[in-house]
C-alpha positions as CSV (number, residue, x, y, z in Angstrom):
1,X,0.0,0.0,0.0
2,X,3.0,2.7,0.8
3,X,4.2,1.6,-2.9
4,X,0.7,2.9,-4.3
5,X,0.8,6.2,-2.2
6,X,4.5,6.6,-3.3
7,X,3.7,6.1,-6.9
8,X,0.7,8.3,-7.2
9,X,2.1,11.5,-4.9
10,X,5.1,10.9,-7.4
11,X,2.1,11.3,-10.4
12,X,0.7,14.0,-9.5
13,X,3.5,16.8,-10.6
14,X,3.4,14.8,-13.7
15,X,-0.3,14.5,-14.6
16,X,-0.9,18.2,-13.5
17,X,1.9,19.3,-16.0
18,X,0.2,17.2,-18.9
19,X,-3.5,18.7,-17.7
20,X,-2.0,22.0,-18.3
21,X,-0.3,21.7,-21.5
22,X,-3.2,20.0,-22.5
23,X,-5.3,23.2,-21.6
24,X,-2.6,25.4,-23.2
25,X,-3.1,23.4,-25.6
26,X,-6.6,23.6,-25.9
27,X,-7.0,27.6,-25.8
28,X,-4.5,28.6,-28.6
29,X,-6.2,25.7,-30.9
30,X,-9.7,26.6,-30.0
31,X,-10.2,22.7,-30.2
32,X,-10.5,19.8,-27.6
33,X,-8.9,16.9,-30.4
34,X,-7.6,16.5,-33.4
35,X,-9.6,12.8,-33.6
36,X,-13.2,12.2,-34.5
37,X,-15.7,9.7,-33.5
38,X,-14.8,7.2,-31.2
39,X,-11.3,7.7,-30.4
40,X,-12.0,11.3,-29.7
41,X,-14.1,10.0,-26.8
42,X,-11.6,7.7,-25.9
43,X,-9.4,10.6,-25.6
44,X,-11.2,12.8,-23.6
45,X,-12.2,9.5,-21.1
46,X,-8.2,9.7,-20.7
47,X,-8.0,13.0,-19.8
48,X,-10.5,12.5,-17.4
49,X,-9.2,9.4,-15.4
50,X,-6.1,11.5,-15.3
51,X,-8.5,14.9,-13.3
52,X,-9.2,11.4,-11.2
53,X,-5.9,10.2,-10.4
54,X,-4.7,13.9,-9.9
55,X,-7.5,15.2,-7.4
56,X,-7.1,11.7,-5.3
57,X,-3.6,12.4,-5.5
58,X,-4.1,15.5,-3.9
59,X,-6.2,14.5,-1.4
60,X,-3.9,11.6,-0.5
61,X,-1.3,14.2,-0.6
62,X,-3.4,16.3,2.6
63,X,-4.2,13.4,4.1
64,X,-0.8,11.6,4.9
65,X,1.9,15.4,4.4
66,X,-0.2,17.7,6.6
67,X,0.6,18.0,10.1
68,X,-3.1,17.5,11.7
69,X,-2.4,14.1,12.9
70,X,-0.3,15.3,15.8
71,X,-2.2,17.7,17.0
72,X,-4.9,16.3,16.6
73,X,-5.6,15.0,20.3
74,X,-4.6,17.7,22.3
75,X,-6.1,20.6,20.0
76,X,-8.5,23.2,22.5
77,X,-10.8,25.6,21.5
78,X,-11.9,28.4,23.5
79,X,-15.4,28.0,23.9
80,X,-14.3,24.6,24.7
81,X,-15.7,23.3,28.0
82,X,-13.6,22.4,31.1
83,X,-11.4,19.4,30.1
84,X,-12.0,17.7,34.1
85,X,-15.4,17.8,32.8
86,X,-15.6,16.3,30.3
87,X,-12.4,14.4,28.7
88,X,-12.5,15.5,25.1
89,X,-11.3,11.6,23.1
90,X,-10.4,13.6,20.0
91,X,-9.9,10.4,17.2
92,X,-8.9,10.4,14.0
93,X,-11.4,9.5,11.0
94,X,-10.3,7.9,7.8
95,X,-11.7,7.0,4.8
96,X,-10.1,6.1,1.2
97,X,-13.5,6.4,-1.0
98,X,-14.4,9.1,-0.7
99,X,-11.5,10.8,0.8
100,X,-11.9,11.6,4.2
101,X,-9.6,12.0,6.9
102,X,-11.2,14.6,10.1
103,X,-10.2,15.0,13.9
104,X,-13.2,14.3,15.4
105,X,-13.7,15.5,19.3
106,X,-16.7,15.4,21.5
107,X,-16.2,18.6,22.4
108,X,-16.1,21.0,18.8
109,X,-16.9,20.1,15.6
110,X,-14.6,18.3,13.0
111,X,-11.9,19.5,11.2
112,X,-11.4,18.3,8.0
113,X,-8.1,17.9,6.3
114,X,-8.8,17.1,3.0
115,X,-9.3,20.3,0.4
116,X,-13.3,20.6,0.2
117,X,-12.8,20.7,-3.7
118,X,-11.2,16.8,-4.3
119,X,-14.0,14.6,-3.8
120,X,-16.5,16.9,-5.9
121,X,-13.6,16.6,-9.0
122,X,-12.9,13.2,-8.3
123,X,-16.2,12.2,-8.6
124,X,-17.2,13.8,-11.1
125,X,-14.0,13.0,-13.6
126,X,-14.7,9.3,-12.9
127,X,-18.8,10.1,-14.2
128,X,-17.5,12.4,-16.4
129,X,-14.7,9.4,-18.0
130,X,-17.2,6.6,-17.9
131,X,-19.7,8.6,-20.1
132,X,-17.1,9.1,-22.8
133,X,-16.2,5.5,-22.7
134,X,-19.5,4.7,-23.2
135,X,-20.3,7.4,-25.7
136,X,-16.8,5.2,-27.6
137,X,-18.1,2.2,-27.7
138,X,-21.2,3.5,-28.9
139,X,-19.6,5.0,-31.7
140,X,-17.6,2.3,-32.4
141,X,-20.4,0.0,-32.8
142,X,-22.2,2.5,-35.2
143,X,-18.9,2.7,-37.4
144,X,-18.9,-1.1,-37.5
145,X,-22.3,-1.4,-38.4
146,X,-22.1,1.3,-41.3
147,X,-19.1,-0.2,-42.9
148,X,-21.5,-3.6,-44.0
């Protein structure tokens, strides 16, 4: 698992780069592709999957580089009540899908570490990527069927 999270905080420099030169790209072109049909959905479900992998990559990269996990359980507030009151069991809340990683206390509300932003993208990049796959292969079936 470290091997995955090495590899993909190592991809994100690289697939934000190629997002960018692909939107340079894009503006002094005035055109998404230079391919038609099917493999110009096939293209744009690529660049998609790569929105994915980058916006998990970022929030990956909040979860395990930021700092909150160590302070965490002794964080205080000051509206907070007495802590010989009531002990405060901060705990630490992690989940891979959707990305989620919050210091949770019973005394104030949850802080989230993750940038509000990634799981919105990520989502939406993996909708967004299987609609142009499908879109594909429905072309592809109506070019096959045409050329009888």
């Amino acid at each position: 698992m470290l091997v995955v999270i090495v590899m993909l905080l190592l991809a994100v420099p690289v697939i934000g780069c190629l997002l960018f030169v692909k939107a340079v790209r894009v503006v002094v072109t005035r055109r998404l592709t230079r391919k038609s049909g099917a493999a110009a959905w096939a293209e744009g479900a690529g660049w998609l999957l790569c929105c994915a992998v980058l916006a998990y990559g970022v929030g990956v990269g909040a979860m395990f580089l930021s700092p909150w996990p160590d302070w965490c359980p002794v964080v205080r507030f000051p509206d907070d009540p007495d802590p010989s009151a009531v002990p405060p069991h901060p705990r630490v809340e992690n989940s891979w899908f959707p990305l989620e990683a919050r210091c949770v206390s019973d005394v104030h509300a949850p802080v989230d570490s993750i940038p509000s932003a990634v799981n919105p993208v990520l989502l939406t990049s993996l909708a967004g990527a299987a609609g142009c796959v499908s879109m594909a292969v429905w072309h592809r079936r109506g070019e096959k069927g045409g050329s009888h």
